[in-house]
BATOR-206611 format. One record per residue (C-alpha): residue in three letters; x, y, z. Coordinates in Angstrom, 3 decimals. Each point is the difference from the previous one (the first is absolute). Layout:
BEGIN
R residu       px       py       pz
R    ALA        X        Y        Z
...
***
This chain:
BEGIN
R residu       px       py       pz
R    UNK    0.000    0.000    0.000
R    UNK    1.414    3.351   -0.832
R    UNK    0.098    2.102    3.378
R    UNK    2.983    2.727   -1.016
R    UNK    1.819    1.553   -2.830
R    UNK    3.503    1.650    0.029
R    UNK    0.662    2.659   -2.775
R    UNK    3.741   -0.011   -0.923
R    UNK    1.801    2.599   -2.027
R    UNK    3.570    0.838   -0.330
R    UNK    0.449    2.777    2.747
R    UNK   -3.259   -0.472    2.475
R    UNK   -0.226    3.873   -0.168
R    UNK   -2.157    0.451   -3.458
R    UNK   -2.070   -2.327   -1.736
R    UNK   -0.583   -2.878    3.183
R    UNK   -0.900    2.201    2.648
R    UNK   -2.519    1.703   -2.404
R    UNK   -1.157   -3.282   -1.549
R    UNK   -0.580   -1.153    3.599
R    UNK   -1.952    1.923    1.244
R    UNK   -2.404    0.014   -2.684
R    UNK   -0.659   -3.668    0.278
R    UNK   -0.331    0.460    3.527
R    UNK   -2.626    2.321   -0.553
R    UNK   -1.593   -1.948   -2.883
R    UNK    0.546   -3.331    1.884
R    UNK   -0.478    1.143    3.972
R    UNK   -0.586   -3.625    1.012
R    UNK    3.794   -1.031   -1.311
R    UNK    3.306    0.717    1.532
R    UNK    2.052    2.385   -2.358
R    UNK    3.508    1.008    0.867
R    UNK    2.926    0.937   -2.760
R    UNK    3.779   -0.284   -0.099
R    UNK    3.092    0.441   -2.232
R    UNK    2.090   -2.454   -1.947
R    UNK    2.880    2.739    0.931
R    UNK   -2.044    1.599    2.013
R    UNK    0.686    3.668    2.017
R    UNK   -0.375   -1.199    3.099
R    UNK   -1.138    2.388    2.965
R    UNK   -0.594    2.369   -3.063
R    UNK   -3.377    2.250   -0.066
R    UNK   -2.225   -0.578   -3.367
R    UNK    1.280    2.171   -2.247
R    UNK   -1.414    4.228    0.225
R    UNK   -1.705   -0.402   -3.956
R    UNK   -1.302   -3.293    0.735
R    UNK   -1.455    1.409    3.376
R    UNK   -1.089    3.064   -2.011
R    UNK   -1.981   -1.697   -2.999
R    UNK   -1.357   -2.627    2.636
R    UNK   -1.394    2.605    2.154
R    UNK   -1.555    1.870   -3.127
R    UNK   -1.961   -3.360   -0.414
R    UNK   -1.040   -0.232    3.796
R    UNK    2.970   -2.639    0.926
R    UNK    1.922    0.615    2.715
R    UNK    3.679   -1.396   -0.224
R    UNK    1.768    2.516    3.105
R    UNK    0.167   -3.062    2.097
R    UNK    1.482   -2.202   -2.092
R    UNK    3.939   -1.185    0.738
R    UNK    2.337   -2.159   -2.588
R    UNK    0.992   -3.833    0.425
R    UNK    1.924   -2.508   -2.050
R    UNK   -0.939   -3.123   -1.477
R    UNK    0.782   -3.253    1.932
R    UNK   -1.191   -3.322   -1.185
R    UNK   -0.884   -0.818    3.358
R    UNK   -2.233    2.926   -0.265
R    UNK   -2.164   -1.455   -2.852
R    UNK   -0.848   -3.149    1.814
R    UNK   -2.848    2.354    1.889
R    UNK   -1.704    1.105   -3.097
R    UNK   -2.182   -2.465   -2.117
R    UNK    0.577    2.546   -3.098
R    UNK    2.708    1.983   -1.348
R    UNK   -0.436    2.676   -1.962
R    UNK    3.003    1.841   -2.205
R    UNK    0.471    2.714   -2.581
R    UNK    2.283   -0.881   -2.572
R    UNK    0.741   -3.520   -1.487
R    UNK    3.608    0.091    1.456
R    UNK   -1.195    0.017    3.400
R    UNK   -1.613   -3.235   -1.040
R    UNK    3.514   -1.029   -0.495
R    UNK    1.822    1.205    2.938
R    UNK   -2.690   -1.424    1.853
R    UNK    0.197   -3.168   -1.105
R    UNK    3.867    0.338    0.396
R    UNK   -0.199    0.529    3.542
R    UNK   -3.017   -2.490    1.024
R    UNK   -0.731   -2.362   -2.808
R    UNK   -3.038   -1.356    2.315
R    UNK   -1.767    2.941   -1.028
R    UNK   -0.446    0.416   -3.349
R    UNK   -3.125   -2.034    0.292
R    UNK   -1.851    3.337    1.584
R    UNK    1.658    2.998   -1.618
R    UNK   -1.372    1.823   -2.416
R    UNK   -0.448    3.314   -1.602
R    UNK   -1.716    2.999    1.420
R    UNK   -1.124    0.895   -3.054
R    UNK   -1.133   -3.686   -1.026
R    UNK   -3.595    0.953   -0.890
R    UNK    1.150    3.030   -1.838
R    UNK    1.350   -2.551   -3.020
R    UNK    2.879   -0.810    2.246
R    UNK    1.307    3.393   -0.155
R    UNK    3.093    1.237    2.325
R    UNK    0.132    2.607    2.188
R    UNK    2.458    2.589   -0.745
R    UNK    2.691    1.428    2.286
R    UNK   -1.088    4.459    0.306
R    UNK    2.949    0.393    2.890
R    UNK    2.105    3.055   -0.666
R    UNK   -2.645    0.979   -2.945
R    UNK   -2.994    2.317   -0.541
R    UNK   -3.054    0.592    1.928
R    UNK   -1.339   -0.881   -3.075
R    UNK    1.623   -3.951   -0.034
R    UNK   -1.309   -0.308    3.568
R    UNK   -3.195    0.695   -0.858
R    UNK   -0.319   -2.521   -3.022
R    UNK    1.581   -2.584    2.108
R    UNK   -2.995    0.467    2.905
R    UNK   -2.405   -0.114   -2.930
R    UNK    1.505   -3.716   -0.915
R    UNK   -0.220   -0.772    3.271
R    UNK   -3.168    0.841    1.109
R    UNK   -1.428   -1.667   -3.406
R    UNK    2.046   -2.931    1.312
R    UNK   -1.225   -0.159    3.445
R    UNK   -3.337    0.665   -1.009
R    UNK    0.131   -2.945   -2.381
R    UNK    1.889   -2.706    2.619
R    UNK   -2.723    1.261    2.274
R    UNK   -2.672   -1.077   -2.131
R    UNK    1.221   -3.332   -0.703
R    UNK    0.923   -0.843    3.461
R    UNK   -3.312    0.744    1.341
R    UNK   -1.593   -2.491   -2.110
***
């Protein structure tokens, strides 16, 4: 039975804290944490991801860095990543896994979730879009 999710992105400053907490807000029922495959930890969310969140009603302020451990993933029944090489580097690190990873964006024709750190309020702000489309669209199915 699928009780949790964590979101995984490169940094855990970005894209995973945003991603989760939209799925926690889709998917309140679920445990939804995030963390970094090179993760920043201790690190605040990033001050445009915080910005373009709060412009949508999220609230990231709260929200502190960690790194990846495979041991980590064994308290999650799904893992969700943005790009195809985290797949990889995943898989690399905890083979056991691969079985429940998978894209954030897998309902959105499997598409990845780019990187906007160090670029334009405007990159932040099409990277929320994908992922609220995503979330919205993992929430649906999982509520089935």
């Amino acid at each position: 039975m699928l009780n949790s999710i964590l979101v995984i992105c490169s940094g855990n400053i970005c894209r995973s804290p945003t991603g989760e907490r939209l799925l926690r807000q889709a998917l309140p029922q679920l445990k939804v944490n995030s963390t970094g495959l090179c993760g920043m930890p201790g690190h605040p969310a990033d001050s445009l991801a915080c910005e373009v969140a709060a412009a949508h009603g999220v609230d990231l302020d709260d929200h502190v860095a960690s790194r990846f451990t495979p041991e980590m993933a064994r308290d999650y029944s799904l893992l969700l990543v943005m790009e195809r090489s985290h797949l990889g580097q995943l898989t690399a690190m905890a083979p056991e896994i691969r079985g429940k990873t998978m894209l954030f964006g897998q309902w959105l024709d499997s598409k990845e979730i780019p990187d906007p750190y160090r670029k334009s309020y405007a990159a932040f702000e099409y990277v929320y879009c994908l992922l609220e489309l995503a979330s919205q669209e993992w929430a649906k199915r999982l509520q089935k």
